[in-house]
MILO-748874 format. One record per atom (N, C-alpha, C): residue in three letters; x, y, z. Coordinates in steps of 0.05 Angstrom, whole numbers, plus 5000, padded with zeros to 4 digits. Each point is the difference from the previous one (the first is absolute). Layout:
<rs>
ALAXYZ;...
</rs>
This chain:
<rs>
UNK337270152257;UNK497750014982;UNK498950294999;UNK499150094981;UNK499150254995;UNK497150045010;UNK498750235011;UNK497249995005;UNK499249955016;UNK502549775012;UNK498249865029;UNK501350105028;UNK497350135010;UNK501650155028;UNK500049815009;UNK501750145022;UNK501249845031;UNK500850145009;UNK499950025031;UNK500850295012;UNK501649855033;UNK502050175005;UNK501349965020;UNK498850155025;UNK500449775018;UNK498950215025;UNK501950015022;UNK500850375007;UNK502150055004;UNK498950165033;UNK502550085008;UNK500450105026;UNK501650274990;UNK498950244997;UNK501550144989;UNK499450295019;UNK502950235007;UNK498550255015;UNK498250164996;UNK498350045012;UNK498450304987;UNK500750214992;UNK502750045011;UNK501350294992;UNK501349954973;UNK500149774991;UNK500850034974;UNK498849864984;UNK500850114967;UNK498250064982;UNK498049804990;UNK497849924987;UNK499049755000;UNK501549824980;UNK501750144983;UNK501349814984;UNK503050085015;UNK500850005023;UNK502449985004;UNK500449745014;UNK502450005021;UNK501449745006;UNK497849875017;UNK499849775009;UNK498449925011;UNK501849845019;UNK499249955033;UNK501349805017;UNK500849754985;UNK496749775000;UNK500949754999;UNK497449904974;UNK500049834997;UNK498349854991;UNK498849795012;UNK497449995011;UNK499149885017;UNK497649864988;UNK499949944970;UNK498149914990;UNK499149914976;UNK496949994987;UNK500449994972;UNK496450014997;UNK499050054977;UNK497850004987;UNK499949954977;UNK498749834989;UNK499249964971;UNK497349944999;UNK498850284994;UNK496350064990;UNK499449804982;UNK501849874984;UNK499549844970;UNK500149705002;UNK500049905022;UNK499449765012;UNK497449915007;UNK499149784994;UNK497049895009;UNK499350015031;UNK502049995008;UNK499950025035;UNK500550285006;UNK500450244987;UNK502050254999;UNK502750005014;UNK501149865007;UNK501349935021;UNK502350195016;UNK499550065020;UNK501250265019;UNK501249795018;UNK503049925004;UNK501949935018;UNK501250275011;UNK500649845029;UNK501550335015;UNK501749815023;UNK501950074997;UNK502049855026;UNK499150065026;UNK497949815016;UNK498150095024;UNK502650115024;UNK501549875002;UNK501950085024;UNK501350284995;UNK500850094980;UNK501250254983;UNK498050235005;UNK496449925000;UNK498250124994;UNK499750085031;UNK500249855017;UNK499550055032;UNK501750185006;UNK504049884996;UNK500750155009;UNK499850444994;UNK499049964971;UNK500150354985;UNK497750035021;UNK498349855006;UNK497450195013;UNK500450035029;UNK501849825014;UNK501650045017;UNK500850275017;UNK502050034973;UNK501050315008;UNK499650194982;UNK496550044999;UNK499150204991;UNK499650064969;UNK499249794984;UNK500350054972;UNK496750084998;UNK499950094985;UNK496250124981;UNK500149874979;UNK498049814998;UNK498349844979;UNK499450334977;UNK499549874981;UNK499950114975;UNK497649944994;UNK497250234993;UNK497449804993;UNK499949854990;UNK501549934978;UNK500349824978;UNK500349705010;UNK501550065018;UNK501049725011;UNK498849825032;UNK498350265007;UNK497750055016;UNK497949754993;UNK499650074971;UNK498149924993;UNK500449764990;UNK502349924986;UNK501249764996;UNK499449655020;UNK500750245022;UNK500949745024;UNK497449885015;UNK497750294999;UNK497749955008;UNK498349814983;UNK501449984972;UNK497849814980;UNK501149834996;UNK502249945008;UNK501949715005;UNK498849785017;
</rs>
């Protein structure tokens, strides 16, 4: 569908570019939902913070209003 975001939420390096390759996909968002609804694979999400991943404000802020 056209217009309607949805945004993937990814595990991607810092050293590379923001639109380059990304690890994994560990997620999903859609702002355009009555619930807005932010799923994230919780076990996937432990292990990236595990070994050392940095939250993204964006998604900072996501998890905190979840």
């Amino acid at each position: 569908m056209r217009n309607q975001p949805h945004f993937r939420v990814v595990v991607a390096d810092s050293r590379r570019p923001v639109s380059g390759k990304f690890i994994e996909v560990i997620g999903s968002y859609n702002p355009r939902s009555a619930d807005k609804k932010l799923s994230i694979n919780k076990e996937r999400f432990d292990h990236w913070k595990k070994n050392g991943a940095c939250l993204s404000r964006t998604i900072s802020e996501l998890i905190t209003n979840s």
